[in-house]
C-alpha angles and dihedrals in degrees: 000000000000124000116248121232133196093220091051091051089072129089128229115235121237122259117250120226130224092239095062092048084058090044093057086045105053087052098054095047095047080050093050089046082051095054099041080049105053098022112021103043128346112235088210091064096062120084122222119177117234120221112281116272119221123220116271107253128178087271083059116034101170096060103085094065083067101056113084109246127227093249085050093067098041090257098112116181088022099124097175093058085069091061098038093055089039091055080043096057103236135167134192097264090064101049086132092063096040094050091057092045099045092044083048092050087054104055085041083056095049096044084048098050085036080060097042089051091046100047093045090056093046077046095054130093115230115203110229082225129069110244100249114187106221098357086307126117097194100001133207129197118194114223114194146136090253120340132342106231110239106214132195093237128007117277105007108010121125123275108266093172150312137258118204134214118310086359117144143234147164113258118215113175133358117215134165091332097312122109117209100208145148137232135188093311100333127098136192159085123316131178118254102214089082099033121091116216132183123000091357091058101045094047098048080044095070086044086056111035126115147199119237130189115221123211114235097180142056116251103017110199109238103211123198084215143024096261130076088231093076136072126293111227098198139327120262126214133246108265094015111138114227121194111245119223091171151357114223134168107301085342145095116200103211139185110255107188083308096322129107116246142171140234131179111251089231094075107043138082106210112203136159110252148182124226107245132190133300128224127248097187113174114243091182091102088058102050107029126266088266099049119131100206086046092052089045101054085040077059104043088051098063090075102059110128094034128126139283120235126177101221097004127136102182106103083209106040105035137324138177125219103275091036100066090051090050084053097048091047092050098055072064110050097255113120114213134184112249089240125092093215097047099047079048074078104059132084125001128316122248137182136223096269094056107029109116125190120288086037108115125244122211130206121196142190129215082354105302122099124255113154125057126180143153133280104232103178130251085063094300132129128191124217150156086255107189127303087277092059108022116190112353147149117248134175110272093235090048070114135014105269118236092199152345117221123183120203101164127083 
């Protein structure tokens, strides 16, 4: 029988192998990532950028699934959130995030077009005048049949002046259809209903618009012809306005009561012009309320604007030169012929000096006379004037005058 030993009692332990010492490893690091994961410091809560994502085109069709879209963030109809995530790169499991960038692209895009703005007006130069289109700030053309009645104040007030047909004013305030406005010297309220304003205006403008040639020295020769060989017809004041036809070499074609003339191009200022207003100043005050002459002019006013028609007797429809005048006599009990040189040869002759409103002014060429109109007092006539101009109020002196003739008390 052997013999027992206490070294022998004891039992050898087993060897451990490298693969179970992995193996124990292995498991405590992939514990420790779960609890830095779900305790330490939540993984949900970094954010890593994900490669940009480029918009979806017809070469790749599936891109555009993975671009947040604008309803997805709670931005519906806002088209350019679409293109700011896409060149951001965002997906759909990131919507938190592109909601913050795209809202912050937005207010860096609006900073950026506010300073644009800002630095454009400081930018800007500003005229120290105001742009006026023909001489008009904020311009107004009458269109009418005949004139557009200028009042004192809108509705009832009293007749101030007309404005015929494609004239032109300033117009200062709008209010409850009437126009506050002013034209040449006169100022006033017209109905809107027959005033064009804004683009209207200014386009019907260049269609009217005329060139006038101004006169820049006393006693203009009128010439029948382009050549200082021929006629002359009158003699045209310093600052009178004649209506060009043409412009020719050395020469200026005008309008002279519906005949051609001709004025030499030295003497003139041609410049594009408007038609304004013309005043209707009372001269009721000067000669007395019951004044005939003074009745009579008040009458004759009323016409301005109307038409020109060779032959016509219709103060409203259409009326020559004499016979306007015929017209206006008769209102009064005064006959007159339809024919300017043969009424020159009724009444009593007066001068410069001594002619008073409501007294007749004649014109002539080659000596023989061929225009009439009406004194109208302040160095006016009014007269049917030819079909360009119609019935209008020219300085007595717009031609040199044949003869003065007075048939009123």
């Amino acid at each position: 029988m052997a013999k027992y030993s206490k070294k022998n009692s004891r039992k050898k332990p087993a060897k451990v192998s490298f693969g179970a010492y992995f193996i124990v490893v292995l498991a405590a690091v992939t514990v420790c990532l779960f609890v830095l994961r779900d305790v330490i410091l939540p993984l949900d809560k970094v954010y890593v950028p994900t490669p940009a994502i480029a918009p979806a085109t017809e070469s790749d069709p599936q891109a555009a699934p993975e671009v947040v879209s604008a309803e997805s963030l709670g931005l519906a109809g806002a088209a350019d959130v679409v293109e700011l995530t896409g060149s951001r790169g965002i997906n759909d499991g990131e919507q938190e995030q592109a909601l913050q960038m795209v809202l912050a692209d937005k207010v860096l895009v609006q900073l950026g077009a506010e300073y644009e703005i800002e630095k454009s007006l400081a930018e800007l130069e500003i005229p120290e005048e105001p742009i006026t289109y023909f001489g008009y700030n904020n311009l107004g053309i009458a269109e009418v049949s005949n004139h557009l009645n200028i009042r004192e104040k809108p509705v009832d007030g009293n007749l101030v002046g007309k404005l015929s047909n494609h004239a032109a004013c300033e117009v200062l305030d709008i209010e409850d259809g009437w126009a506050h406005i002013k034209s040449g010297k006169v100022e006033g309220y017209v109905s809107t209903e027959f005033l064009l304003t804004g683009p209207k205006a200014l386009l019907l403008a260049q269609e009217v618009i005329e060139p006038v040639a101004i006169v820049s020295g006393d006693g203009l020769k009128v010439r029948e012809q382009p050549s200082i060989n021929t006629p002359v017809i009158t003699f045209v004041s310093k600052g009178e306005e004649l209506i060009v036809l043409d412009q020719m070499d050395g020469w200026i074609k005008v309008d002279l009561d519906g005949e051609e003339a001709y004025v030499s191009a030295d003497y003139v200022k041609v410049e594009d012009k408007l038609q304004t207003a013309v005043s209707m100043k009372d001269l009721l005050q000067e000669y007395g309320v019951q004044s005939t002459r003074a009745q009579l002019v008040e009458y004759a006013k009323q016409f301005i604007g109307n038409r020109y028609v060779w032959g016509g007797v219709s103060l409203t429809k259409g009326v020559d030169c004499s016979g306007f005048t015929m017209q206006i006599y008769k209102k009064y009990g005064i006959s007159l012929p339809h024919h300017a040189a043969s009424q020159a040869n009724y009444g009593t002759r007066v001068t410069a000096e001594t002619i008073r409103p409501g007294d007749l002014i004649f014109y002539s060429k080659g000596g023989r006379i061929n225009h009439v109109g009406i004194y109208i007092g302040n160095g006016q006539v009014l007269h049917a004037s030819s079909p360009r101009t119609g019935i209008k109020i020219s300085s007595m002196y717009y031609r040199t005058p044949a003869r003065m003739i007075s048939l009123l008390p």
